[in-house]
C-alpha positions as CSV (number, residue, x, y, z in Angstrom):
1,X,-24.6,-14.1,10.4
2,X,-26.1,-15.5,13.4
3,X,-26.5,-13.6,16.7
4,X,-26.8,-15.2,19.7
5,X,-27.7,-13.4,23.8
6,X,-24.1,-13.8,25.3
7,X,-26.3,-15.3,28.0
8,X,-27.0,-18.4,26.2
9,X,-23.3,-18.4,25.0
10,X,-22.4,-18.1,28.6
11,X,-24.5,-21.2,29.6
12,X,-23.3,-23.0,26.7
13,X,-19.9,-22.7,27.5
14,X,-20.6,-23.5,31.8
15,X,-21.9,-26.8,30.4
16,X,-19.2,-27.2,28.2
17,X,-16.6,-26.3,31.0
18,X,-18.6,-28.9,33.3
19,X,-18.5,-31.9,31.1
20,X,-15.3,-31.6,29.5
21,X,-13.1,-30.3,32.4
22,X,-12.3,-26.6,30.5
23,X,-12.1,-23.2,30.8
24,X,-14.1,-21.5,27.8
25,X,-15.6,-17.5,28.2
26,X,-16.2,-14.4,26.4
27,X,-13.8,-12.2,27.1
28,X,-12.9,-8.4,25.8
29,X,-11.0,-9.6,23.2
30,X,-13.9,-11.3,21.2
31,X,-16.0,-7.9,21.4
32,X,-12.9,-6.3,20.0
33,X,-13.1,-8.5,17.4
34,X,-16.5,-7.6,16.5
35,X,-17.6,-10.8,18.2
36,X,-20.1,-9.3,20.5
37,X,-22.6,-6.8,19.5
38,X,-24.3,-4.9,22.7
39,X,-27.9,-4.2,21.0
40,X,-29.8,-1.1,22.9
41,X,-31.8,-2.4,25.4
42,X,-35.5,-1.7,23.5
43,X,-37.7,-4.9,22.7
44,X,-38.3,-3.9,19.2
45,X,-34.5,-3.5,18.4
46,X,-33.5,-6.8,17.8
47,X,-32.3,-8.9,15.3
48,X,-34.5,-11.3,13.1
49,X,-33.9,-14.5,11.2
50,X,-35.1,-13.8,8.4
51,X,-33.5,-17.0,6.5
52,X,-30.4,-18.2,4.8
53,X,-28.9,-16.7,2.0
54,X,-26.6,-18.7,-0.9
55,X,-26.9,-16.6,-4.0
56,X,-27.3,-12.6,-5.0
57,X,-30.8,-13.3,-6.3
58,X,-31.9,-14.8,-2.8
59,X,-30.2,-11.9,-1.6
60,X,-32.5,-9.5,-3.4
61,X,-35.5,-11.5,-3.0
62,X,-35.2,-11.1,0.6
63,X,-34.4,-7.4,0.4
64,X,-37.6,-7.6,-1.5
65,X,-39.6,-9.4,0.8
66,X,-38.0,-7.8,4.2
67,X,-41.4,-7.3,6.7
68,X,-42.6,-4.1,8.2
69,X,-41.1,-3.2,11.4
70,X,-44.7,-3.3,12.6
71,X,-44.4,-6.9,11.9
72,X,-44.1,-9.4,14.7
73,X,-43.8,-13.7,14.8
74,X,-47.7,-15.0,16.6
75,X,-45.4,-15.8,19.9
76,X,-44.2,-12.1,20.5
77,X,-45.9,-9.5,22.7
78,X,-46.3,-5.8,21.2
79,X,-44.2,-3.5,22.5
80,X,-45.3,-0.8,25.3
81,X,-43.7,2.5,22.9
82,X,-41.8,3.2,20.4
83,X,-38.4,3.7,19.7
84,X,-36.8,6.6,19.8
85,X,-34.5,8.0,16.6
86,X,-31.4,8.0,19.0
87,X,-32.0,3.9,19.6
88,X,-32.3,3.1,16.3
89,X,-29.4,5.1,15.2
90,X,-27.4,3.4,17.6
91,X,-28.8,-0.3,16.2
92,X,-27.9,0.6,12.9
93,X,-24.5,1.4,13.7
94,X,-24.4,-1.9,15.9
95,X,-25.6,-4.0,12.9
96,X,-23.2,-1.9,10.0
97,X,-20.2,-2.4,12.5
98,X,-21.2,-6.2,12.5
99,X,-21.2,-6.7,8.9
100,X,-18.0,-4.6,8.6
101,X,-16.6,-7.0,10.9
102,X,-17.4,-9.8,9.0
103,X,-16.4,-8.4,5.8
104,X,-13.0,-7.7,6.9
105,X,-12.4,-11.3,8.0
106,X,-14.0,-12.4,5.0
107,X,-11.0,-10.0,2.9
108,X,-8.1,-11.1,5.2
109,X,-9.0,-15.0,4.5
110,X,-8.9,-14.0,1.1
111,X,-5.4,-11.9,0.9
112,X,-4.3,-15.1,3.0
113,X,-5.0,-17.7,0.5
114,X,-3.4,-15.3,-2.0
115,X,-0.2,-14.9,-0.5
116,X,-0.4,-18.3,0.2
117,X,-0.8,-19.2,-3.4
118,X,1.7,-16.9,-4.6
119,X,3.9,-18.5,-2.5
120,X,3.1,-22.2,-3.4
121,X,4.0,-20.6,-7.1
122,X,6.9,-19.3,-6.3
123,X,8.2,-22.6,-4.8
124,X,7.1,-24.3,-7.9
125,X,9.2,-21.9,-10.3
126,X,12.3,-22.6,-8.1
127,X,11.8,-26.3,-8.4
128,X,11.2,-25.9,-12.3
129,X,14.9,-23.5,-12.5
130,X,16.3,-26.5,-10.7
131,X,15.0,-29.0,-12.9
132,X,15.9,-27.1,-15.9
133,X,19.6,-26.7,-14.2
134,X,19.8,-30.4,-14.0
135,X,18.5,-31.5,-17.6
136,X,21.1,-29.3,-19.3
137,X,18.5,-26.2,-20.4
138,X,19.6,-23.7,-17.8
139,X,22.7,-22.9,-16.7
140,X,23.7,-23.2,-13.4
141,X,24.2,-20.5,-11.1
142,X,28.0,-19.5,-11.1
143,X,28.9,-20.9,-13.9
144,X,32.2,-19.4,-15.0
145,X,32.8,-17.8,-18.2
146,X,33.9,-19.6,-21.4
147,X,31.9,-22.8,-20.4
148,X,29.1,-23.4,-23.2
149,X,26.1,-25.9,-23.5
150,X,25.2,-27.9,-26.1
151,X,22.2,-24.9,-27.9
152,X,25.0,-22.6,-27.5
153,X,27.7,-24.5,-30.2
C-alpha cells in the first residue's frame, strides 16, 4: 500500500489537467472507497515505508524487524509531545480500515475472475453438447420418440 498527502495528489493531477487538457480530482467518492485516509493531525502519526513485501516470510521478517516508535529517519525533527491514547486509537482504526479496504477489492477481483471462469466453462460445455449433437453421440434436443442412433441398435 502506498500513501500519498492528497496535496501532492492534488498537484499532480493540476499538472496533469494543464498539460493534457483534462479534468482529474479527488472527489468524495474515492474516500468512500477507502481511497483517502484522513490521518490525525499529530507528527508522529504517520505512515512509514518500511519496504516492499512479495512473500509471507518477508512479511514476517519485517513484522520482526518493525522499529520502535521512538525511531526516526536522520532528516526528521523530534516531536514537541506525545501522542495521546485517543490519536492513536483513531490511527489505528484509519490504518485497519485501509487494509480492510484493500482486502475487499482484493476478494471482489477474485470472485470476479471466478464467475468469469465459471462462465468461460459453461460456454465450453455448451459447445462440447453441440459438438457431440453433431457427430452422432448425443441426441439432439427434441428429438421425437421411436428415432434411435446407431449405440442404441
Amino acid at each position: 500500500m502506498y500513501l500519498v498527502p492528497a496535496d501532492q495528489v492534488r498537484e499532480f493531477f493540476q499538472e496533469i489537467n494543464q498539460k493534457l487538457k483534462c479534468d482529474l480530482s479527488l472527489d468524495t467518492k474515492a474516500a468512500e472507497d477507502g481511497l483517502m485516509l484522513d490521518f490525525p493531525r499529530h507528527p508522529d502519526l504517520r505512515p512509514r515505508y518500511l519496504g516492499t513485501i512479495r512473500s509471507r516470510n518477508e512479511y514476517n521478517d519485517l513484522q520482526d524487524h518493525i522499529p520502535s516508535p521512538a525511531w526516526r529517519p536522520d532528516d526528521e525533527i523530534s516531536p514537541i509531545h506525545e501522542p495521546s491514547a485517543e490519536a492513536i486509537n483513531i490511527y489505528r482504526e484509519v490504518t485497519d480500515l485501509a487494509l480492510d479496504a484493500g482486502n475487499a477489492q482484493r476478494r471482489a477481483i477474485k470472485e470476479k475472475k471466478q464467475a468469469d471462469r465459471v462462465t468461460k466453462q459453461q460456454g465450453w460445455l455448451n459447445d462440447l453438447k453441440v459438438l457431440e449433437q453433431y457427430l452422432g453421440l448425443r441426441p439432439a434436443r427434441g428429438v421425437p420418440e421411436g428415432i434411435s442412433y446407431y449405440w442404441q441398435q
